[in-house]
C-alpha positions as CSV (number, residue, x, y, z in Angstrom):
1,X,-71.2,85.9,13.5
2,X,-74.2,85.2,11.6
3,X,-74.4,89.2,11.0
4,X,-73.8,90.7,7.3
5,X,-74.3,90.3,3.4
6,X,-74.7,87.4,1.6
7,X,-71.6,87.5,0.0
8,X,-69.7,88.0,3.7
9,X,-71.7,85.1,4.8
10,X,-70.6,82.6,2.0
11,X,-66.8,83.4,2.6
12,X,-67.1,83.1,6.1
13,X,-69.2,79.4,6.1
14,X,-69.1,78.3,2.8
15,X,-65.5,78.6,1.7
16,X,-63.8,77.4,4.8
17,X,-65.7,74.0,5.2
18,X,-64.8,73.9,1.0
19,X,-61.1,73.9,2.0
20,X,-61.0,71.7,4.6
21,X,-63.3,69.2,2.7
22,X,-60.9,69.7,-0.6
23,X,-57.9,68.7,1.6
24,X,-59.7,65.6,3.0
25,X,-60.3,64.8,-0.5
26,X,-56.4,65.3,-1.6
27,X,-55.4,63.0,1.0
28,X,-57.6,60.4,-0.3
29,X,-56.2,60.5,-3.7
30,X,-52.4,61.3,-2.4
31,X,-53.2,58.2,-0.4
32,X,-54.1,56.2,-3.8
33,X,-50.6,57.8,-5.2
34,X,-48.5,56.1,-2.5
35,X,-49.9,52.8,-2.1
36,X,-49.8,52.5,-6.2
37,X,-46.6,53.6,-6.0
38,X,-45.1,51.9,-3.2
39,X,-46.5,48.8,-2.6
40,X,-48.4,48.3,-6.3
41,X,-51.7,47.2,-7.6
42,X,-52.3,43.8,-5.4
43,X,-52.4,46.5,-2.2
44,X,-54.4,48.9,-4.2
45,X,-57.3,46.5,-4.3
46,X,-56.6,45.2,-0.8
47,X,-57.0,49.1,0.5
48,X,-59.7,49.4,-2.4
49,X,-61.7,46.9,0.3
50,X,-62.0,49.1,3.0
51,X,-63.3,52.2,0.9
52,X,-66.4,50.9,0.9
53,X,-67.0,50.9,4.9
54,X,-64.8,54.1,5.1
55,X,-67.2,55.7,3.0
56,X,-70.3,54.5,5.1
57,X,-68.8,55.7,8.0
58,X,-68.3,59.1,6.9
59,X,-71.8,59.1,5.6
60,X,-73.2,57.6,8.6
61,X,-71.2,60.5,10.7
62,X,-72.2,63.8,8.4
63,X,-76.0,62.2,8.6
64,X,-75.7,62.6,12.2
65,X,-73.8,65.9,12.1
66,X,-76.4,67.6,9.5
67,X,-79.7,66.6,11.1
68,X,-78.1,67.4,14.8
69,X,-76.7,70.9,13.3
70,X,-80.2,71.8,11.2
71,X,-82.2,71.1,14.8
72,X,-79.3,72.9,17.1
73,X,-79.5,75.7,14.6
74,X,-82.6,76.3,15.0
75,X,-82.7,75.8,18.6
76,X,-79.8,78.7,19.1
77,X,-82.0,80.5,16.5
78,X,-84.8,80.4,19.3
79,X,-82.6,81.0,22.1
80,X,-83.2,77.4,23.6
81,X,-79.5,76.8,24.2
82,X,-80.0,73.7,26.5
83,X,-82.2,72.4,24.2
84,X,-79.5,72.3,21.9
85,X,-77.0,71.2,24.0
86,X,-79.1,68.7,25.1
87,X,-79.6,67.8,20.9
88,X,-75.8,67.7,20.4
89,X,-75.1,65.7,23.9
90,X,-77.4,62.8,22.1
91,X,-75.5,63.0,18.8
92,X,-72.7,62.0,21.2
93,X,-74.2,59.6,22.3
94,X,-75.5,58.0,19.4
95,X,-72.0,58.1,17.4
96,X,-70.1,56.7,20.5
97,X,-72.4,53.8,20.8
98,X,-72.2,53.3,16.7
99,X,-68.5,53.6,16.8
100,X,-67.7,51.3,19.9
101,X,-70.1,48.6,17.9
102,X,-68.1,48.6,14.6
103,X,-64.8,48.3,16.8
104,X,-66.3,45.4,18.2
105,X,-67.8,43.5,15.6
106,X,-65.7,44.7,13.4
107,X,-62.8,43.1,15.5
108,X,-64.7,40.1,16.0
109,X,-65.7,39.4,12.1
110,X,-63.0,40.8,10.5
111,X,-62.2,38.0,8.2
112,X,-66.0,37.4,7.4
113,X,-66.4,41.1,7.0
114,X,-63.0,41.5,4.3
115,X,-65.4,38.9,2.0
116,X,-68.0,40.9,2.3
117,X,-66.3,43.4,1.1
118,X,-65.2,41.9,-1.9
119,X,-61.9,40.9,-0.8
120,X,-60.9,37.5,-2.7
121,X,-58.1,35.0,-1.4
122,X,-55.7,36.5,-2.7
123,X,-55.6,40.0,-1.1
124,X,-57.7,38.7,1.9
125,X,-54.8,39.0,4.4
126,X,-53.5,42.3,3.4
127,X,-57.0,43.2,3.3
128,X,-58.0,42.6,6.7
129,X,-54.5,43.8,8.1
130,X,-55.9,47.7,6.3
131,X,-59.4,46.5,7.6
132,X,-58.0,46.3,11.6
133,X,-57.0,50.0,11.8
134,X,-60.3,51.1,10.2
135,X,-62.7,49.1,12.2
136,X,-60.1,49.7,15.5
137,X,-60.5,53.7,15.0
138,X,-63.7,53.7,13.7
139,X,-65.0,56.1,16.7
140,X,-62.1,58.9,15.7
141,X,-63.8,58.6,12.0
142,X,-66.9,59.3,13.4
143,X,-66.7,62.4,15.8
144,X,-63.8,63.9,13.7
145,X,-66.5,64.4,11.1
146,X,-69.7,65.2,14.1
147,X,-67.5,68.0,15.7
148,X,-66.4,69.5,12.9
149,X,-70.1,70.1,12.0
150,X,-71.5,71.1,15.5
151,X,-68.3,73.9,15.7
152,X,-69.8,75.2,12.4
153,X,-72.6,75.5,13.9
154,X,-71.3,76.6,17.1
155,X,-70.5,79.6,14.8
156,X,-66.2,78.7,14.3
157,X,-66.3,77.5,11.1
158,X,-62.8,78.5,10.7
159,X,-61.7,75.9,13.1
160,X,-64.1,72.9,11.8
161,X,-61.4,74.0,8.5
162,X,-57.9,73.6,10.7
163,X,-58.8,70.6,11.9
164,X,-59.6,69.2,8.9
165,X,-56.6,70.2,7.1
166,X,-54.2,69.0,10.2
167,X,-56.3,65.8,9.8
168,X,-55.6,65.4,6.1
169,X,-52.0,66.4,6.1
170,X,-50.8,64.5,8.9
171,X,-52.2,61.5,6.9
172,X,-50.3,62.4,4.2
173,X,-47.0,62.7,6.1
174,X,-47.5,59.7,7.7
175,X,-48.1,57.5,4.7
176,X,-44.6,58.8,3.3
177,X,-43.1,58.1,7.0
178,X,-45.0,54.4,7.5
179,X,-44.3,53.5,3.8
180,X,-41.0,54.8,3.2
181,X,-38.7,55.0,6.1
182,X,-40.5,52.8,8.4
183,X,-40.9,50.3,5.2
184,X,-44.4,49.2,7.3
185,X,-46.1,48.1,4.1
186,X,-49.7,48.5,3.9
187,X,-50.3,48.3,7.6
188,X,-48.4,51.9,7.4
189,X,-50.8,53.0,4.9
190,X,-53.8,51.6,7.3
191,X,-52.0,53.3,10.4
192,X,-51.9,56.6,8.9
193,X,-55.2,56.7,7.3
194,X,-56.2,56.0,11.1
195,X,-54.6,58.7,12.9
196,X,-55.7,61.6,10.8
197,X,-59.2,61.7,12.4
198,X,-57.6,61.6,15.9
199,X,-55.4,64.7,15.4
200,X,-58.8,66.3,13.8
201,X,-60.6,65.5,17.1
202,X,-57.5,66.8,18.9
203,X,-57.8,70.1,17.9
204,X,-61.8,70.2,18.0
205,X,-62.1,69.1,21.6
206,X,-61.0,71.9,23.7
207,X,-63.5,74.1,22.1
208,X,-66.3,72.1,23.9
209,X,-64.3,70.7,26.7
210,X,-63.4,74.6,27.7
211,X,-66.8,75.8,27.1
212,X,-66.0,78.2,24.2
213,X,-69.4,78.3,22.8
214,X,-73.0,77.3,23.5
215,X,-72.2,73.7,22.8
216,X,-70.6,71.7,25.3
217,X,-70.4,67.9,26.5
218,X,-73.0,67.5,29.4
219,X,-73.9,64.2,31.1
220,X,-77.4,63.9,29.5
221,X,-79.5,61.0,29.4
222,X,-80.1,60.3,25.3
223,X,-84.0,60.6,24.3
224,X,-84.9,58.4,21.6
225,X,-87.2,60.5,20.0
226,X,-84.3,63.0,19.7
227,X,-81.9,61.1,17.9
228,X,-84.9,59.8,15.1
229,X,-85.4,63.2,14.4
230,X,-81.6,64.0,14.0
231,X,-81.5,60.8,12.1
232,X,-84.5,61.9,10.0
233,X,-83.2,65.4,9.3
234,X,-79.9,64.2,8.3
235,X,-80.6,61.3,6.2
236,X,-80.7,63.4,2.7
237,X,-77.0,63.8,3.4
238,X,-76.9,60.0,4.2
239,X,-78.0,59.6,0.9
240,X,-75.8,62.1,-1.1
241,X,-72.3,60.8,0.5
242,X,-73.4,57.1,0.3
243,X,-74.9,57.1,-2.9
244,X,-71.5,57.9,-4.4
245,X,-70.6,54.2,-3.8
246,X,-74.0,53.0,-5.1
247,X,-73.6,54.7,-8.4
248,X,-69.8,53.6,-8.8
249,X,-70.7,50.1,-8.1
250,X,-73.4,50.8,-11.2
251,X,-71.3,52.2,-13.2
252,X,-68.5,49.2,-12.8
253,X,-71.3,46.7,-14.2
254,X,-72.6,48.7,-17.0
255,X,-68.9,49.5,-18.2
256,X,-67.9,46.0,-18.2
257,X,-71.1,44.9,-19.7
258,X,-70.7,46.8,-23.0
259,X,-67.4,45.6,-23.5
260,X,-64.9,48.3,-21.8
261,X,-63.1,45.7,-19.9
262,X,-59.8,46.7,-17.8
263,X,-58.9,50.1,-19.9
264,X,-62.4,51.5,-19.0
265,X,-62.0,50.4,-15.6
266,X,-59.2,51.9,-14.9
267,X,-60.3,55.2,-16.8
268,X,-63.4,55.2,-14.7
269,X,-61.6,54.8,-11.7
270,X,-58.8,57.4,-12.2
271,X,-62.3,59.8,-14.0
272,X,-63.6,58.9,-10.1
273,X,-60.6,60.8,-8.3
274,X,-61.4,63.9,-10.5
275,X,-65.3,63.7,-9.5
276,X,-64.6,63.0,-6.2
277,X,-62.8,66.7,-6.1
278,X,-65.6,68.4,-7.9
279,X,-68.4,67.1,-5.4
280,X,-66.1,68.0,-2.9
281,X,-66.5,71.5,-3.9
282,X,-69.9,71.9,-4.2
283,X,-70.7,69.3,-1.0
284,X,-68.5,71.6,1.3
285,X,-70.5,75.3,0.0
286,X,-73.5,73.4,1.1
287,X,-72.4,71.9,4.3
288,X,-70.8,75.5,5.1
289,X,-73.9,77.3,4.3
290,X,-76.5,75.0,6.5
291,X,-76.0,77.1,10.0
292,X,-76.7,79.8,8.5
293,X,-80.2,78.6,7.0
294,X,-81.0,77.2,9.6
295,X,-80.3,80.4,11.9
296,X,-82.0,82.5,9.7
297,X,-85.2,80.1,9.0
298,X,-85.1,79.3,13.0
299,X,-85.2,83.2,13.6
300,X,-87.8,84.2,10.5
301,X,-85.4,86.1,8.5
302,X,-87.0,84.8,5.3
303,X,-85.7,87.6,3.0
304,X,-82.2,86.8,4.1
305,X,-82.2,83.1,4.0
306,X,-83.7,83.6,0.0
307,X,-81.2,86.4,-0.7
308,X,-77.9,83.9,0.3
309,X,-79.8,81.1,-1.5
310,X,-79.6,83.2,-5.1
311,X,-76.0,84.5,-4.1
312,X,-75.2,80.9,-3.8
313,X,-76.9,79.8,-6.7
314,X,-74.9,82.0,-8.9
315,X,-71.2,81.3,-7.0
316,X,-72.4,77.2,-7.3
317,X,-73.2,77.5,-11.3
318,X,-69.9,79.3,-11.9
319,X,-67.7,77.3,-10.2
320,X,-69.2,74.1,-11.9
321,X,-69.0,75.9,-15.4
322,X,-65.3,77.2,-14.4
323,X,-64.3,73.0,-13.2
324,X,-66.4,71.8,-16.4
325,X,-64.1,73.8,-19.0
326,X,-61.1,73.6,-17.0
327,X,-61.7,69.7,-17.2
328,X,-62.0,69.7,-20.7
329,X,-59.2,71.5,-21.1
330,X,-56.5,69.8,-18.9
331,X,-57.9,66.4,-17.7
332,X,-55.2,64.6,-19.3
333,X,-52.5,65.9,-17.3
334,X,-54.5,65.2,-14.2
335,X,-54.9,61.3,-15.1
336,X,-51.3,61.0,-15.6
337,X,-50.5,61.5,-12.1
338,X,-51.9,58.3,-12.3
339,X,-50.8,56.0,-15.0
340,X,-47.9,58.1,-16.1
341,X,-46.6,55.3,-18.5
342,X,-49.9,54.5,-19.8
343,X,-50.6,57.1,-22.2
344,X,-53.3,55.4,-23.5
345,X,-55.2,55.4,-20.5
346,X,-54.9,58.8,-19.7
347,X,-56.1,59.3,-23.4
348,X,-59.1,56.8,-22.9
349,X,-60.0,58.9,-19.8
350,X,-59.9,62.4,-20.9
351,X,-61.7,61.7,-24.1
352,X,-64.7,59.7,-21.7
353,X,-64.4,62.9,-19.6
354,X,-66.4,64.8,-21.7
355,X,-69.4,63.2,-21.7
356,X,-69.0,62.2,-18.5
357,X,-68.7,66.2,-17.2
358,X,-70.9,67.7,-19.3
359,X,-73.8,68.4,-17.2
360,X,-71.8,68.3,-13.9
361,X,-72.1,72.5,-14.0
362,X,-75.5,71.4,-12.6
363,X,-74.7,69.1,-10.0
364,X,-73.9,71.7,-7.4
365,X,-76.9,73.6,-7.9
366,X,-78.8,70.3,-7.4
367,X,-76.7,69.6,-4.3
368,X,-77.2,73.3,-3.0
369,X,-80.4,73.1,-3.1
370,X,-80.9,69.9,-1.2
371,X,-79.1,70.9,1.3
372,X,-80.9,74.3,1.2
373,X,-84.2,72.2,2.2
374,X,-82.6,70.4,4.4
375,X,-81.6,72.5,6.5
376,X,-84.7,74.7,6.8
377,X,-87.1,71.5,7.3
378,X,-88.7,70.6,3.8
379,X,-86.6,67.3,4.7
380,X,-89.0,65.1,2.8
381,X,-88.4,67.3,-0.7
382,X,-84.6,67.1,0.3
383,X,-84.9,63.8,0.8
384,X,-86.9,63.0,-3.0
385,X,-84.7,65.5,-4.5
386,X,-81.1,63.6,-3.1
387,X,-82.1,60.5,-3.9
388,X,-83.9,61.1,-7.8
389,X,-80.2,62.4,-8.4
390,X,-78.6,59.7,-6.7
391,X,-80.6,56.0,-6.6
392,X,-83.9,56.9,-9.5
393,X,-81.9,58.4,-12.5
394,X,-78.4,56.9,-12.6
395,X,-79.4,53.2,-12.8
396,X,-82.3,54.3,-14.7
397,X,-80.2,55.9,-17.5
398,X,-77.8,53.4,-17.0
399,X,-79.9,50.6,-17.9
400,X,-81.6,52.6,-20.9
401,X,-79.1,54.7,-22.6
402,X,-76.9,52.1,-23.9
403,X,-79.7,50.0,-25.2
404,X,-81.2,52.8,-27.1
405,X,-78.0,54.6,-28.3
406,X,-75.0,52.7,-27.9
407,X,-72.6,51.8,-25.7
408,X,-71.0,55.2,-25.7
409,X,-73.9,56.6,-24.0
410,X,-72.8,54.6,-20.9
411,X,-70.8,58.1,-20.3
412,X,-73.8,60.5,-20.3
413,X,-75.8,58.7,-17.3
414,X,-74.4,60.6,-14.5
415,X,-74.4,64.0,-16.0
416,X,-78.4,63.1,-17.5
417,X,-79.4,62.5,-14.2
418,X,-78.1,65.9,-12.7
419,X,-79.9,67.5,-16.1
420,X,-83.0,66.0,-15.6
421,X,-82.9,66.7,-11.6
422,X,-82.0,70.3,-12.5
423,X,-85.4,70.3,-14.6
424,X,-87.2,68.6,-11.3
425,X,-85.7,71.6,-9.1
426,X,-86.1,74.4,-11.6
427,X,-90.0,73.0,-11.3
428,X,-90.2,73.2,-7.5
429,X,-88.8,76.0,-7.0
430,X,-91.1,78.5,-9.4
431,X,-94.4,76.2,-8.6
432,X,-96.2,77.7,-5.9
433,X,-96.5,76.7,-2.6
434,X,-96.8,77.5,1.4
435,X,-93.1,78.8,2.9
436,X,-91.9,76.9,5.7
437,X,-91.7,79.7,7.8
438,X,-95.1,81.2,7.5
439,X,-94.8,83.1,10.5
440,X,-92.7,86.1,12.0
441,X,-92.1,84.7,15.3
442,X,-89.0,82.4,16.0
443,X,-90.2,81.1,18.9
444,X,-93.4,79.7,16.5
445,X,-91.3,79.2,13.8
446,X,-89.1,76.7,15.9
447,X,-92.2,74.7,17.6
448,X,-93.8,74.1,14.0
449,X,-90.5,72.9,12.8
450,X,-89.8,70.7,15.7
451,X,-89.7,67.2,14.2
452,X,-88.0,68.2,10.9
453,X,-90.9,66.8,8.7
């Protein structure tokens, strides 16, 4: 499986967890379509409520998933398969325990927890009726999004893509079938939103119920020390999927700060379902690709793991030039899926999209290269790397661009911060220094690498 050219290897990890990520990421903005659509803007912003814990529960689950699959990697690299079935056992654990919590207190606080959110008075009760099914089937969330990762890693990425997809698309039947037919109002839009995970766990079970692979479910007494170093190895992904929301919150301020009111709220919003497909490009390539560094790191193949890391580099700046130009070109039409009797919005947004874009080409060779690190243990340059792109620069630039060159400038931060970041990477990776994997031997290779530091 993990046999072949880099190019073989990219189409057969890369570009399936691309797909199934790219569907996930439809959904979410078919999802946007229907309730806008259907039920109008008051249950827009009572759904918009929840996106905030939906998004730290997916980041919380793909943490979990990519520090588990960088240490289960290289524990199949080693040939220490109960090792890393005793690794993905205490993943288990640790997102079962994490979901049944948020089902709990979520259930128990939900009111309190819809404020916290941001919910005001007057979408509070539609609010926490979306808010239920989230917090309810919080655990599907979470292992929809563990065992996708650990099949990739269990070497069926092809199946971590179908059940994605099956997720996604049954959500999208459903909201037509809950909002339309069934007439079920928002809760519809909650319900089906909470039963995509479950059909994506569905079709991911049997693989480790039936013992297809070298992962399996095992009754395993957790070990502490295990799950900090899955949390540790997986908290540069934390940062890159839950960053997203930090820098949109940013961005909300500064736009209605220098005077953009509503229009460029809206614009930034409807800008924010095109970048949300973009990353989801360039996020799934690098999910798709971290077995197979961490295989080949685990098992001392340094040549290889370097010769997929420059085939990837190339693939990564193409597509972002390709996206970049096809952005400029046609972003308009995109928006007015959106607001298709509000020309001037659509207008408003493609013009900001420009400067908004511009340097975006660079974002998934920043995000490729994280993850490269990540998953063959330089976690603490992952780590300064994911968040100089996500938390340093943006409110940096955000705070200082507009002061020094206008308002306009607001538009540039996000695509500055990838530039400069780019520069940062360019740096480390043509200044010299010592290769993880100093040594030939995989069963070295894997002790020296054992607490992902």
């Amino acid at each position: 499986m993990f046999e072949g050219k880099p190019r073989a290897l990219f189409f057969r990890f890369a570009v399936p967890q691309m797909v199934g990520l790219l569907f996930n990421s439809v959904y979410t903005i078919v999802d946007g379509v229907f309730i806008g659509h259907r039920l109008g803007r008051g249950a827009m912003a009572a759904a918009a409520v929840a996106v905030p814990l939906i998004e730290i529960l997916i980041s919380v689950a793909i943490a979990a998933g990519a520090g588990a699959g960088v240490l289960i990697a290289t524990r199949l690299g080693i040939g220490d398969r109960a090792g890393a079935r005793r690794l993905f056992n205490t993943a288990v654990w640790m997102l079962g325990v994490s979901g049944l919590l948020v089902c709990a207190l979520g259930n128990l606080f939900l009111e309190p927890l819809a404020c916290l959110l941001g919910a005001s008075e007057e979408v509070l009760a539609p609010a926490c009726d979306y808010l239920w099914f989230i917090v309810t089937f919080a655990p599907f969330q979470l292992f929809s999004f563990l065992l996708g990762g650990m099949v990739r890693n269990d070497g069926r990425p092809g199946l971590a893509m179908a059940a994605m997809i099956a997720g996604a698309g049954s959500n999208i039947l459903l909201d037509y079938v809950f909002m339309y037919p069934l007439n079920l109002g928002i809760r519809g839009a909650a319900l089906a939103t909470a039963l995509g995970p479950i059909f994506s766990v569905l079709i991911l079970l049997p693989h480790f119920l039936e013992r297809k692979g070298e992962l399996y479910f095992l009754l395993v007494r957790p070990r502490l020390p295990e799950a900090g170093s899955i949390l540790l190895c997986g908290f540069p992904s934390f940062m890159m999927e839950f960053s997203i929301g930090i820098v949109t919150f940013l961005y909300n301020l500064a736009i209605t700060r220098w005077g953009y009111e509503e229009l460029g709220l809206a614009a930034y919003l409807v800008i924010g379902y095109l970048m949300l497909i973009l990353l989801t490009l360039f996020l799934g390539m690098a999910e798709g690709l971290q077995p197979v560094f961490s295989r080949f790191m685990a098992s001392g193949e340094e040549e290889r793991n370097q010769a997929l890391r420059r085939f990837s580099t190339g693939v990564f700046l193409g597509v972002g030039l390709v996206s970049c130009v096809l952005i400029f070109a046609g972003s308009r039409w995109f928006y007015l899926l959106f607001a298709p009797k509000d020309p001037e919005l659509a207008t408003f947004a493609a013009e900001k999209s420009f400067p908004y874009f511009c340097g975006f080409f660079l974002t998934g060779f920043n995000l490729l290269m994280i993850s490269f690190w990540q998953a063959t243990r330089r976690t603490s340059r992952a780590l300064a790397f994911s968040l100089l792109r996500s938390v340093v620069l943006p409110p940096a630039l955000i705070l200082a661009l507009p002061a020094l060159l206008g308002r306009e400038a607001v538009w540039f931060c996000q695509s500055g911060a990838d530039a400069v970041t780019a520069l940062f990477v360019i740096f480390a990776l043509v200044s010299p220094g010592r290769s993880v994997v100093q040594s030939t031997d995989p069963a070295k290779a894997g002790v020296r690498n054992e607490e992902c530091l």
